[in-house]
mmCIF file as Biopython writes it, N, C-alpha, C and O atoms, coordinates in Angstrom:
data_model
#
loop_
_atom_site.group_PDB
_atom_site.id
_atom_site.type_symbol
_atom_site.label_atom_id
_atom_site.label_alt_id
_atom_site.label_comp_id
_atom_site.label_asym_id
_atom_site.label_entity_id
_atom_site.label_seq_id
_atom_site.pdbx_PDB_ins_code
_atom_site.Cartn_x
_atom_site.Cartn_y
_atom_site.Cartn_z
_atom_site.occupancy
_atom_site.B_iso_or_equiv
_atom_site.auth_seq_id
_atom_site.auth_asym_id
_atom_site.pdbx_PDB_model_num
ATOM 1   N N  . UNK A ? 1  ? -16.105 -6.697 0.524   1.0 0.0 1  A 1 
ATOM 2   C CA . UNK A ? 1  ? -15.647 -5.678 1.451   1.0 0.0 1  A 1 
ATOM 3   C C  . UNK A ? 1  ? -16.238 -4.337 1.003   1.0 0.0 1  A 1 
ATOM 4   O O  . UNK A ? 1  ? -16.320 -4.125 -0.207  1.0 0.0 1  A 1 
ATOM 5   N N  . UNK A ? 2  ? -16.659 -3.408 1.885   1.0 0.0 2  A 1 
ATOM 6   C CA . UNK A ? 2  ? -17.094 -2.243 1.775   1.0 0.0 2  A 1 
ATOM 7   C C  . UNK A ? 2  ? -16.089 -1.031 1.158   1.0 0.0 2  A 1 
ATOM 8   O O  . UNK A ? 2  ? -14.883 -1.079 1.399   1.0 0.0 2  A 1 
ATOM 9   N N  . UNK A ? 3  ? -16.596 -0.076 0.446   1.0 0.0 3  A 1 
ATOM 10  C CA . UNK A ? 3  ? -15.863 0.903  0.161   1.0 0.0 3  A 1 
ATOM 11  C C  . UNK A ? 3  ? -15.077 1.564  1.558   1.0 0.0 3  A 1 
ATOM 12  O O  . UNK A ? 3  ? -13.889 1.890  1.559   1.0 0.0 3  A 1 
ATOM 13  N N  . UNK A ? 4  ? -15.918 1.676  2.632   1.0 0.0 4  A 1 
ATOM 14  C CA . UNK A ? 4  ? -15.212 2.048  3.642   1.0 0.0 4  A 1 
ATOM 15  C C  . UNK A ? 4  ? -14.154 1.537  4.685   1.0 0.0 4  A 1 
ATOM 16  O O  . UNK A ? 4  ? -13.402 2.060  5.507   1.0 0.0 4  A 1 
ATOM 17  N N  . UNK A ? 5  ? -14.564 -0.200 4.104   1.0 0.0 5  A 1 
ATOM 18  C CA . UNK A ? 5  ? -12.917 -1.199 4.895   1.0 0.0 5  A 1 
ATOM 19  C C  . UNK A ? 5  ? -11.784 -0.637 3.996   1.0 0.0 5  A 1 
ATOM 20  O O  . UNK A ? 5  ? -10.673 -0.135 4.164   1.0 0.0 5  A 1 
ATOM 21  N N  . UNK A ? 6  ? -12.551 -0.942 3.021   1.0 0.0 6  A 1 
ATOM 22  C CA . UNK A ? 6  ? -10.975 -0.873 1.434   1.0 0.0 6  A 1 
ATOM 23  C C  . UNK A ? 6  ? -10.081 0.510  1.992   1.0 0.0 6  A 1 
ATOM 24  O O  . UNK A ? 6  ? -8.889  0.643  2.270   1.0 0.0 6  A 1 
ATOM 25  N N  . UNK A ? 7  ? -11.543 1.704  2.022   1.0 0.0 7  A 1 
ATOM 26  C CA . UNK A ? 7  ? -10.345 2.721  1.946   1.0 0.0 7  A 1 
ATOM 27  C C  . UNK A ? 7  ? -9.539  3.325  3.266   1.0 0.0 7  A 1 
ATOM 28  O O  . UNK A ? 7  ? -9.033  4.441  3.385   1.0 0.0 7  A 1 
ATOM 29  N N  . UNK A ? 8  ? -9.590  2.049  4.380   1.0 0.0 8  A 1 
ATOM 30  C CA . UNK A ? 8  ? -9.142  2.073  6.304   1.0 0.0 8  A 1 
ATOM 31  C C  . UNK A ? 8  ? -8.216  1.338  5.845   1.0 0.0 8  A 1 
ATOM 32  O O  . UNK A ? 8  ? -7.216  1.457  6.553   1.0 0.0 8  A 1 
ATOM 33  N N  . UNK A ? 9  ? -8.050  0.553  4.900   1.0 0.0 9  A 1 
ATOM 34  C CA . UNK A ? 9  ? -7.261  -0.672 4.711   1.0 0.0 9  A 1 
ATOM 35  C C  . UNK A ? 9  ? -6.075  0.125  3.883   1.0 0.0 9  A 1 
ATOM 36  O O  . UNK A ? 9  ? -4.964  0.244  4.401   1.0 0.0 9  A 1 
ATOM 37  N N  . UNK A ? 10 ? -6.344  0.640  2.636   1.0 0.0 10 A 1 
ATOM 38  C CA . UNK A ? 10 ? -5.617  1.603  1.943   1.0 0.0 10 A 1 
ATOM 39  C C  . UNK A ? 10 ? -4.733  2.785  3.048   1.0 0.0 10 A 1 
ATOM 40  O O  . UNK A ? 10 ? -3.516  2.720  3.221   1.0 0.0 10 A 1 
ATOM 41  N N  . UNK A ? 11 ? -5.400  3.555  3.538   1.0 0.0 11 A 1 
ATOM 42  C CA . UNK A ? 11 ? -4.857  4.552  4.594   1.0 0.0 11 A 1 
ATOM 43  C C  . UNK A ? 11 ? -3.622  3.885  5.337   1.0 0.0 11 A 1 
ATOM 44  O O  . UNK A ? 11 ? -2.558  4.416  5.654   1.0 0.0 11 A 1 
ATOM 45  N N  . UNK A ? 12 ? -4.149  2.280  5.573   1.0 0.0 12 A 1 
ATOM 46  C CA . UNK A ? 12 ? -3.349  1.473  6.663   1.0 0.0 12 A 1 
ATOM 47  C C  . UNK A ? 12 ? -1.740  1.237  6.031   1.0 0.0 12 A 1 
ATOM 48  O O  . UNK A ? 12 ? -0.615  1.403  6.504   1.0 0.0 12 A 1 
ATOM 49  N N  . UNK A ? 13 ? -2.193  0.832  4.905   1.0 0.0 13 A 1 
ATOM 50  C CA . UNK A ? 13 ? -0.936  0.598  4.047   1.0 0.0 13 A 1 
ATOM 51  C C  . UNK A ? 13 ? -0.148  1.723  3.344   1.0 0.0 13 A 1 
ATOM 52  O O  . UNK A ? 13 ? 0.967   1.416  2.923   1.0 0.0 13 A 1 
ATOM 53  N N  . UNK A ? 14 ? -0.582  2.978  3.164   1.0 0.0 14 A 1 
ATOM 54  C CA . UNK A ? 14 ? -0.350  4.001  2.767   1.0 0.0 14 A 1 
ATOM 55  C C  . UNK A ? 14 ? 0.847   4.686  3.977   1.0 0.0 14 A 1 
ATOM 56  O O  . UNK A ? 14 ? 1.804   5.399  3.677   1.0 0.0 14 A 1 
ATOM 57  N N  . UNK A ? 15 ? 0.466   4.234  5.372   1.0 0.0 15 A 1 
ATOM 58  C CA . UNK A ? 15 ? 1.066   4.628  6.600   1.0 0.0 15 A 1 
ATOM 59  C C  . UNK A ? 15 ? 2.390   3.617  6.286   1.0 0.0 15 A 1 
ATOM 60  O O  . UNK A ? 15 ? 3.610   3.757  6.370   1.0 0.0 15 A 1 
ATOM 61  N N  . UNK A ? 16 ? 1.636   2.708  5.949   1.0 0.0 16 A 1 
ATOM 62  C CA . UNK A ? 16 ? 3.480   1.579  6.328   1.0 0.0 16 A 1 
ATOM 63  C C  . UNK A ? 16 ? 4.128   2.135  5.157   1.0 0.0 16 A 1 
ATOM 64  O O  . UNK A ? 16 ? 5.270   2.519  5.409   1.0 0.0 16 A 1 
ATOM 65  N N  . UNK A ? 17 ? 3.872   2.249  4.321   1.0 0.0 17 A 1 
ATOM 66  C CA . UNK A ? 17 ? 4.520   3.097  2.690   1.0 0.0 17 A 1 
ATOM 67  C C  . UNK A ? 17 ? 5.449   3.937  3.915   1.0 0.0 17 A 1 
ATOM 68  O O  . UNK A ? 17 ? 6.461   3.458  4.427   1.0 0.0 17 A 1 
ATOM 69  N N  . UNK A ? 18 ? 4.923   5.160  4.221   1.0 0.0 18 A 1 
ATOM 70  C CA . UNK A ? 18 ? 5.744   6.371  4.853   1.0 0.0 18 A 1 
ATOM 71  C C  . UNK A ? 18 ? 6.669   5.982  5.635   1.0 0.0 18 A 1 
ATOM 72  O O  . UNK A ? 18 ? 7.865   6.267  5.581   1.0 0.0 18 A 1 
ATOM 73  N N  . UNK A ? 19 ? 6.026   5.207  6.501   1.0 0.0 19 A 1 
ATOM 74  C CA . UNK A ? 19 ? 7.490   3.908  7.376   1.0 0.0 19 A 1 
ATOM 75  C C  . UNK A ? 19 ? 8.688   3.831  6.783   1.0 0.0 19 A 1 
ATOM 76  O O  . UNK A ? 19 ? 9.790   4.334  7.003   1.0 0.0 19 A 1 
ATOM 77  N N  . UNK A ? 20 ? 8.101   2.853  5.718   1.0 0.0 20 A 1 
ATOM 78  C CA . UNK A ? 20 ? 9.278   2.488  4.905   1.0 0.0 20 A 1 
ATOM 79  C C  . UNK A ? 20 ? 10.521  3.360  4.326   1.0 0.0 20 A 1 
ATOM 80  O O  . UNK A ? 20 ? 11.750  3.291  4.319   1.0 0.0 20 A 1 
ATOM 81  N N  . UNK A ? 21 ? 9.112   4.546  3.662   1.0 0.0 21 A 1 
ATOM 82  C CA . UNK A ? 21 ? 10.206  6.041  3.481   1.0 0.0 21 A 1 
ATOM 83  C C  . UNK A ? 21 ? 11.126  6.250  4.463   1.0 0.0 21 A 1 
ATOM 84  O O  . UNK A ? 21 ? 12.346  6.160  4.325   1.0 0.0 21 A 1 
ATOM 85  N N  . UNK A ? 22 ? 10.471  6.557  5.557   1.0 0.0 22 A 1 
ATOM 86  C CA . UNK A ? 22 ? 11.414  7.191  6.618   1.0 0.0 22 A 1 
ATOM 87  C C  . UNK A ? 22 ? 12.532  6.376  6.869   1.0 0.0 22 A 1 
ATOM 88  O O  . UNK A ? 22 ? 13.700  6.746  6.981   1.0 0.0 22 A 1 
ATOM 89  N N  . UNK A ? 23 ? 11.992  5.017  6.963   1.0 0.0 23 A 1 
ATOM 90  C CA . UNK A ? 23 ? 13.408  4.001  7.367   1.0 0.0 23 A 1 
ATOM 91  C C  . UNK A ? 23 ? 14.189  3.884  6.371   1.0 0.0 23 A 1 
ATOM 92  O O  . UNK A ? 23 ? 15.264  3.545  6.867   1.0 0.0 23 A 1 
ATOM 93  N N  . UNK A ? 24 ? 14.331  3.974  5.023   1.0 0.0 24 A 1 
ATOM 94  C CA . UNK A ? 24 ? 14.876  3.294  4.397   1.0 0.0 24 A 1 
ATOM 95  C C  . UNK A ? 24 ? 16.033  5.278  4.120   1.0 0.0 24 A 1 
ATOM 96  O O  . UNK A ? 24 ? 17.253  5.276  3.953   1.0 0.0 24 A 1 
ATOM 97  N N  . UNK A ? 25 ? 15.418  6.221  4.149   1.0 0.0 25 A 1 
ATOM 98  C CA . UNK A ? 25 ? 15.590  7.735  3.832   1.0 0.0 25 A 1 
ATOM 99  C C  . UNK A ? 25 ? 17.175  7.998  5.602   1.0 0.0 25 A 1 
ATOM 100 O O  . UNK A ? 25 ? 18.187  8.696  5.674   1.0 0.0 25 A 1 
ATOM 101 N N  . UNK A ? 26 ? 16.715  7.319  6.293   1.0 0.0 26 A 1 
ATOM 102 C CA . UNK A ? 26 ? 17.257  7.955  7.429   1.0 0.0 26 A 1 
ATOM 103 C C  . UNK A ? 26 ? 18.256  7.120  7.715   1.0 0.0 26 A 1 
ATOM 104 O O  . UNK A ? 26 ? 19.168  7.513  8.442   1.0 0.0 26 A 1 
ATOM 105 N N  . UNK A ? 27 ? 18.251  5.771  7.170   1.0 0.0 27 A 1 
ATOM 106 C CA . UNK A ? 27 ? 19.767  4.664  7.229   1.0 0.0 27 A 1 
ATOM 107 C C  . UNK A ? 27 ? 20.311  4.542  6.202   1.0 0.0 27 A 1 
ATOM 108 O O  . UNK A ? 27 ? 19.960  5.020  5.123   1.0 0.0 27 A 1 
ATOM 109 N N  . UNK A ? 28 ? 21.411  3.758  6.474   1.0 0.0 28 A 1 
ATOM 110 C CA . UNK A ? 28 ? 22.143  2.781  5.477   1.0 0.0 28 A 1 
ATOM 111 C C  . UNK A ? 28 ? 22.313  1.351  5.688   1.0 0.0 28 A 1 
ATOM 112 O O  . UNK A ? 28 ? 23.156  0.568  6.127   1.0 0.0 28 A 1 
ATOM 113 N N  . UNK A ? 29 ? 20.900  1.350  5.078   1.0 0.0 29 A 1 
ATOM 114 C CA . UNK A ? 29 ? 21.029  -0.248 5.193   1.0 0.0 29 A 1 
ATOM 115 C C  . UNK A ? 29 ? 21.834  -0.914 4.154   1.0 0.0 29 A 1 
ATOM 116 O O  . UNK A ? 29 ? 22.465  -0.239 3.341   1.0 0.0 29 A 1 
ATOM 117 N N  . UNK A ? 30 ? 21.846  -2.088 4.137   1.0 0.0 30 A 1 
ATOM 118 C CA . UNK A ? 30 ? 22.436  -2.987 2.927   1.0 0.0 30 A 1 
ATOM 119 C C  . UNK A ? 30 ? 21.621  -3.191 2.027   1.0 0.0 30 A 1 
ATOM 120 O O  . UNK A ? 30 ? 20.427  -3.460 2.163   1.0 0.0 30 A 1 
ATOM 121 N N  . UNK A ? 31 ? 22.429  -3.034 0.723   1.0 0.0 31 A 1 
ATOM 122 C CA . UNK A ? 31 ? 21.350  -3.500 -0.860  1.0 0.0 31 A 1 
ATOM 123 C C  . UNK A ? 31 ? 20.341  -4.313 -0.403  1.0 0.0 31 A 1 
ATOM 124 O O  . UNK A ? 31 ? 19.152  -3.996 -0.370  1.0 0.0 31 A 1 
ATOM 125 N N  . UNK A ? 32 ? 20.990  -5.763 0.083   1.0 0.0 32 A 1 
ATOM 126 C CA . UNK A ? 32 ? 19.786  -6.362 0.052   1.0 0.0 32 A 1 
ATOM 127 C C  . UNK A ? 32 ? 18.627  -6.206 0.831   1.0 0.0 32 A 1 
ATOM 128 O O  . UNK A ? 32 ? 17.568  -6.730 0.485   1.0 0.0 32 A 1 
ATOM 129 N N  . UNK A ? 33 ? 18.757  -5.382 2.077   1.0 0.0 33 A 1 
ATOM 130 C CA . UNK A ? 33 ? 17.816  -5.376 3.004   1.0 0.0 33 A 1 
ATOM 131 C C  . UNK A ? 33 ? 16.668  -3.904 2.299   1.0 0.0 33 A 1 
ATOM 132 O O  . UNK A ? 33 ? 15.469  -3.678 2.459   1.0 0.0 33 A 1 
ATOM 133 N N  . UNK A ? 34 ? 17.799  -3.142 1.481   1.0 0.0 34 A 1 
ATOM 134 C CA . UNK A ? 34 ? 16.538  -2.249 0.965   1.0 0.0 34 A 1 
ATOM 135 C C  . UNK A ? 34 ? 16.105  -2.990 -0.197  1.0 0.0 34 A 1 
ATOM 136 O O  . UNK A ? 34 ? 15.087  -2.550 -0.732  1.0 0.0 34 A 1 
ATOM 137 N N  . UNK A ? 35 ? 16.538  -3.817 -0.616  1.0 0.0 35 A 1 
ATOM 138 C CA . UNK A ? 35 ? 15.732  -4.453 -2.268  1.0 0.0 35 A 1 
ATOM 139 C C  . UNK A ? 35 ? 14.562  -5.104 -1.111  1.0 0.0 35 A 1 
ATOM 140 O O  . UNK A ? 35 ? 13.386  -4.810 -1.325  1.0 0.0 35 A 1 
ATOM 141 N N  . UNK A ? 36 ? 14.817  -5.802 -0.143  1.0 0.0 36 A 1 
ATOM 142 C CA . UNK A ? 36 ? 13.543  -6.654 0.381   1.0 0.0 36 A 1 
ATOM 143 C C  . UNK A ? 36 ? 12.449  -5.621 1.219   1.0 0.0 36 A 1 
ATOM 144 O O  . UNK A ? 36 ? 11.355  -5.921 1.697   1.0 0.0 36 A 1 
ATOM 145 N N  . UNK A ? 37 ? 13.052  -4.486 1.219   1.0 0.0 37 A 1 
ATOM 146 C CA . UNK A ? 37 ? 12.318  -3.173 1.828   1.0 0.0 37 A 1 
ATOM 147 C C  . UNK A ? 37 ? 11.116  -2.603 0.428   1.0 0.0 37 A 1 
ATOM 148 O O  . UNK A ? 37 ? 9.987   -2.119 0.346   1.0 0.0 37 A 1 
ATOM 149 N N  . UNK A ? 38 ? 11.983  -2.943 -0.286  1.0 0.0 38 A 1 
ATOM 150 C CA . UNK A ? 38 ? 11.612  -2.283 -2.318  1.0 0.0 38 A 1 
ATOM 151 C C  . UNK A ? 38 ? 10.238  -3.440 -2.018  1.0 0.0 38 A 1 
ATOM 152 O O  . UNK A ? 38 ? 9.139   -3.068 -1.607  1.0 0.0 38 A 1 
ATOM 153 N N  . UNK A ? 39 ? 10.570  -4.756 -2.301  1.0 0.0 39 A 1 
ATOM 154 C CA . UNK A ? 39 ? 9.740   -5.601 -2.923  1.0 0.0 39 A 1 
ATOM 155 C C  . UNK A ? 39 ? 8.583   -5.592 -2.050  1.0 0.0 39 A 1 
ATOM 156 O O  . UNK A ? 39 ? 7.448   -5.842 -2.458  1.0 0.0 39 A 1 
ATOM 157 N N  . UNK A ? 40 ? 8.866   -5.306 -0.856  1.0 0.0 40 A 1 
ATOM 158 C CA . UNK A ? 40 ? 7.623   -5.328 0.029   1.0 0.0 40 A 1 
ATOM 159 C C  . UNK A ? 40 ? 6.924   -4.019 0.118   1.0 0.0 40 A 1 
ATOM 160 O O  . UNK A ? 40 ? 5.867   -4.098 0.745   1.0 0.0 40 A 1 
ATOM 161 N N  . UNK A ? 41 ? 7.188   -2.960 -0.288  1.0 0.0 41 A 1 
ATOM 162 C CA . UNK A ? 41 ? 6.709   -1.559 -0.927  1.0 0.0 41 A 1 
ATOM 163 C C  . UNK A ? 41 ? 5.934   -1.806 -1.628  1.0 0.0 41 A 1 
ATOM 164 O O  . UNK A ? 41 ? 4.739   -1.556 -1.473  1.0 0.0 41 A 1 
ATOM 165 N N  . UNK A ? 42 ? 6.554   -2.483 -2.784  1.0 0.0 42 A 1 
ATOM 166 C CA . UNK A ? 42 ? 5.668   -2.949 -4.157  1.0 0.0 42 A 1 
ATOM 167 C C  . UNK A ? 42 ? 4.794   -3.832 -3.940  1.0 0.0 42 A 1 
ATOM 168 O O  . UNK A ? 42 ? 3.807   -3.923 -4.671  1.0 0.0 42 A 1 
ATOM 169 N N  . UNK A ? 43 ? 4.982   -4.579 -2.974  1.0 0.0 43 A 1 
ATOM 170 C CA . UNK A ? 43 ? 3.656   -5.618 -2.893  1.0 0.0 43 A 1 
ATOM 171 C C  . UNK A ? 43 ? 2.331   -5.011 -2.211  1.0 0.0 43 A 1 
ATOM 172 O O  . UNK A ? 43 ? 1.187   -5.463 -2.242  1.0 0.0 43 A 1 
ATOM 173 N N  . UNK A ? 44 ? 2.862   -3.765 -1.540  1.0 0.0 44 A 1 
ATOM 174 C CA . UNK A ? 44 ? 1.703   -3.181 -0.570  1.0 0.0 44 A 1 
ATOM 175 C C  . UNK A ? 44 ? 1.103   -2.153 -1.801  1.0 0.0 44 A 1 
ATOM 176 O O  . UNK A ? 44 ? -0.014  -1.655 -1.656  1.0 0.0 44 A 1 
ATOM 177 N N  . UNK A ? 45 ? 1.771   -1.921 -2.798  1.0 0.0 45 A 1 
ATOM 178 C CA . UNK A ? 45 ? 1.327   -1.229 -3.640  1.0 0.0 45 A 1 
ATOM 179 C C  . UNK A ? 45 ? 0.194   -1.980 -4.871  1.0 0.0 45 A 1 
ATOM 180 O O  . UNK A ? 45 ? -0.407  -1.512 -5.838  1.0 0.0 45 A 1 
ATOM 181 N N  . UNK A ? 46 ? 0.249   -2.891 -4.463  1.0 0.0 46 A 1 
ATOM 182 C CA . UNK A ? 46 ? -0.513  -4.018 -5.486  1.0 0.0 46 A 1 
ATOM 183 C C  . UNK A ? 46 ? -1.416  -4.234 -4.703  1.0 0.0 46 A 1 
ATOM 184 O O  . UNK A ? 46 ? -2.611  -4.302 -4.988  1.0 0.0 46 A 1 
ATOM 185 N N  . UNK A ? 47 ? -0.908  -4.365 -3.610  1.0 0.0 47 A 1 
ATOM 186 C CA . UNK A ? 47 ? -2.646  -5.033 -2.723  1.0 0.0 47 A 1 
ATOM 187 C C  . UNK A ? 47 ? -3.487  -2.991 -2.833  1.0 0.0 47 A 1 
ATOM 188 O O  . UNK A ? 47 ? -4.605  -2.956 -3.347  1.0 0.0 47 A 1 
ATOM 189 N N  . UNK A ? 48 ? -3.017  -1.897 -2.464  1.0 0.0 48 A 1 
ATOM 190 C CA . UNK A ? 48 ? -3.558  -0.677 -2.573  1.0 0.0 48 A 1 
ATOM 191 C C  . UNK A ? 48 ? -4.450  -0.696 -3.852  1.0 0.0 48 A 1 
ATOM 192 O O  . UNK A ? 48 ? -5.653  -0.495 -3.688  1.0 0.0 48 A 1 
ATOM 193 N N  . UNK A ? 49 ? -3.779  -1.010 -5.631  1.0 0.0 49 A 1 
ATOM 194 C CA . UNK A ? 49 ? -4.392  -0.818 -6.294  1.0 0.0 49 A 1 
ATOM 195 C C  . UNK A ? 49 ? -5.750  -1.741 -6.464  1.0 0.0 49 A 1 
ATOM 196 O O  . UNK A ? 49 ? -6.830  -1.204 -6.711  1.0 0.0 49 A 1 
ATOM 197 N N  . UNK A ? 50 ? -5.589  -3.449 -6.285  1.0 0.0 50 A 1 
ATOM 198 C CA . UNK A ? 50 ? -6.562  -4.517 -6.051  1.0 0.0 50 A 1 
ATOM 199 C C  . UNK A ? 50 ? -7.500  -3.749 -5.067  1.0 0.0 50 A 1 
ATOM 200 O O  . UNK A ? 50 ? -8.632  -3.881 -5.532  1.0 0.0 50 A 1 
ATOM 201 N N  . UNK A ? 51 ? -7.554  -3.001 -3.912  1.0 0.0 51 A 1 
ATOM 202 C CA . UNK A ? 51 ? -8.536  -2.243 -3.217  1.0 0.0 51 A 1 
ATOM 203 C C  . UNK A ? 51 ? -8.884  -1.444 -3.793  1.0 0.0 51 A 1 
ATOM 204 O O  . UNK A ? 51 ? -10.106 -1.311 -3.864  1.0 0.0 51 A 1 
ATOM 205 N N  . UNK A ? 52 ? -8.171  -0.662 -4.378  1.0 0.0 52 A 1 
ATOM 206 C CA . UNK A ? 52 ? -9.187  0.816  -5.183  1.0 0.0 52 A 1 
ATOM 207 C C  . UNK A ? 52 ? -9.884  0.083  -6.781  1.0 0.0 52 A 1 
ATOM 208 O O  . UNK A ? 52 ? -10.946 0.377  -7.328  1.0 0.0 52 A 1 
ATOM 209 N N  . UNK A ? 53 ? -9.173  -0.607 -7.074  1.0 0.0 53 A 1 
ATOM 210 C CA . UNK A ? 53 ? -9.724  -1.406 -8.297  1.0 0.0 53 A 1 
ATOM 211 C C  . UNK A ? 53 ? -11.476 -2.210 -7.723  1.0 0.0 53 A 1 
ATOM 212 O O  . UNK A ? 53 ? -12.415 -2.244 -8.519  1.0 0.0 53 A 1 
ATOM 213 N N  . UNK A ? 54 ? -11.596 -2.730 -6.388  1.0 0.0 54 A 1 
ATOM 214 C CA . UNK A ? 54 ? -12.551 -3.108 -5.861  1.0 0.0 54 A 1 
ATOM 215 C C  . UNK A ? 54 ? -13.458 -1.819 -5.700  1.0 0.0 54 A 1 
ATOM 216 O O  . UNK A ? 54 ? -14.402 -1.681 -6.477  1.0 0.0 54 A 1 
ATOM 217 N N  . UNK A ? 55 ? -13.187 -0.779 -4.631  1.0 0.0 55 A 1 
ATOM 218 C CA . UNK A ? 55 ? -13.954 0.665  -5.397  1.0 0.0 55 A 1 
ATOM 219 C C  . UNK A ? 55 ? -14.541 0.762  -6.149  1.0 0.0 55 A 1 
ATOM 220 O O  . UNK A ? 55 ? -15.767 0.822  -6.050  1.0 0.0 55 A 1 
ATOM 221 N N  . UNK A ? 56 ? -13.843 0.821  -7.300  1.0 0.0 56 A 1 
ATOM 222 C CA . UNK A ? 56 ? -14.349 1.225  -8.525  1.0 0.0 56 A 1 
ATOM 223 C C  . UNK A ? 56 ? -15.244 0.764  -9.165  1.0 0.0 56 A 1 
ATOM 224 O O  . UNK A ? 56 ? -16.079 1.349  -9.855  1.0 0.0 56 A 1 
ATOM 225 N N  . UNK A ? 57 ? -15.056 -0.730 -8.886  1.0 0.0 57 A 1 
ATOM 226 C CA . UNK A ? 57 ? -16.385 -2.138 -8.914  1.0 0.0 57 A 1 
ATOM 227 C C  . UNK A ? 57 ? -17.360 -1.407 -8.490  1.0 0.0 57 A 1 
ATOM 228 O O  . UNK A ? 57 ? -18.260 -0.848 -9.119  1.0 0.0 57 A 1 
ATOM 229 N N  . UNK A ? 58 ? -17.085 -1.450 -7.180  1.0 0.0 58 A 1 
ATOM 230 C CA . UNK A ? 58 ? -18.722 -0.898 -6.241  1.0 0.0 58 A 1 
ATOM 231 C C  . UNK A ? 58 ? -19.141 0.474  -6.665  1.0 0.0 58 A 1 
ATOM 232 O O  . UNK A ? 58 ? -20.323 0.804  -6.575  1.0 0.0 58 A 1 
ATOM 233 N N  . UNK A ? 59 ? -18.600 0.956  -6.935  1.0 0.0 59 A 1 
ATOM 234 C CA . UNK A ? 59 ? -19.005 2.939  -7.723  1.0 0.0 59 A 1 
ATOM 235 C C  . UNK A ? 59 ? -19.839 2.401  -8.458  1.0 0.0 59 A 1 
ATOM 236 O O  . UNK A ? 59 ? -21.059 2.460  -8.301  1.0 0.0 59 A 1 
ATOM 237 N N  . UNK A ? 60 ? -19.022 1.601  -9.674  1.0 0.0 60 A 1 
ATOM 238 C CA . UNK A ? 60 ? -20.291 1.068  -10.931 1.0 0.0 60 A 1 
ATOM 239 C C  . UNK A ? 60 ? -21.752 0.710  -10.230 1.0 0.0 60 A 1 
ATOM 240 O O  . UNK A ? 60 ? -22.815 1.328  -10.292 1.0 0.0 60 A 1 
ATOM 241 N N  . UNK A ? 61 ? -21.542 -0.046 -9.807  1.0 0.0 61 A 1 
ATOM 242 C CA . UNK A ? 61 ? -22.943 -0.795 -8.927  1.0 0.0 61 A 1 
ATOM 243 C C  . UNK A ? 61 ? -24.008 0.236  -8.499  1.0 0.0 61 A 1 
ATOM 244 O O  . UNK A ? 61 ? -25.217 0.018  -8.416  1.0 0.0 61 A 1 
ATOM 245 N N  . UNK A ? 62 ? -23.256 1.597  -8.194  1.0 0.0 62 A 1 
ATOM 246 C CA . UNK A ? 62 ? -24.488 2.721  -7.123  1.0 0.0 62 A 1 
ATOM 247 C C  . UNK A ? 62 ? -25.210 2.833  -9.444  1.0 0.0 62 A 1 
ATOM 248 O O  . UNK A ? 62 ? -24.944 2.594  -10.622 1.0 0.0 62 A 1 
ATOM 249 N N  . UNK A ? 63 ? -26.207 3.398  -8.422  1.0 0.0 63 A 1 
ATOM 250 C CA . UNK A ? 63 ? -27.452 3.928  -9.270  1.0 0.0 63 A 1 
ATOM 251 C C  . UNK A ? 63 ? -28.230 5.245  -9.428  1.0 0.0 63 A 1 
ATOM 252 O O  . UNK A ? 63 ? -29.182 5.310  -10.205 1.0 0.0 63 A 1 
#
C-alpha cells in the first residue's frame, strides 16, 4: 500500500476515533457498552500505528 492509501486510511480512522469521542463524551452509556466502545478505539489505534509503522518502511526505501 502506498504512503498515500495508509495516510486516507489513517485520517479515516482518526475520524471514527472523534465519533467515538463524541458518542461516548455526550451519553451514558453502560460500562459494558463503553468498555466495547474502549476496545474498539484501541483496535483502530493498532491498525493506525501498523499504517504509520508501514510509512516509515517506505521513507527508508526513498533515496
Amino acid at each position: 500500500m502506498s504512503i498515500e492509501e495508509n495516510i486516507a486510511q489513517i485520517r479515516s480512522e482518526l475520524d471514527i476515533l472523534s465519533q467515538y469521542e463524541r458518542m461516548v463524551e455526550g451519553n451514558n452509556f453502560e460500562v459494558n457498552t463503553v468498555a466495547d466502545i474502549k476496545g474498539n478505539a484501541k483496535d483502530i489505534c493498532d491498525q493506525i500505528k501498523t499504517k504509520a509503522d508501514s510509512i516509515k518502511a517506505e521513507i527508508d526505501q526513498w533515496s
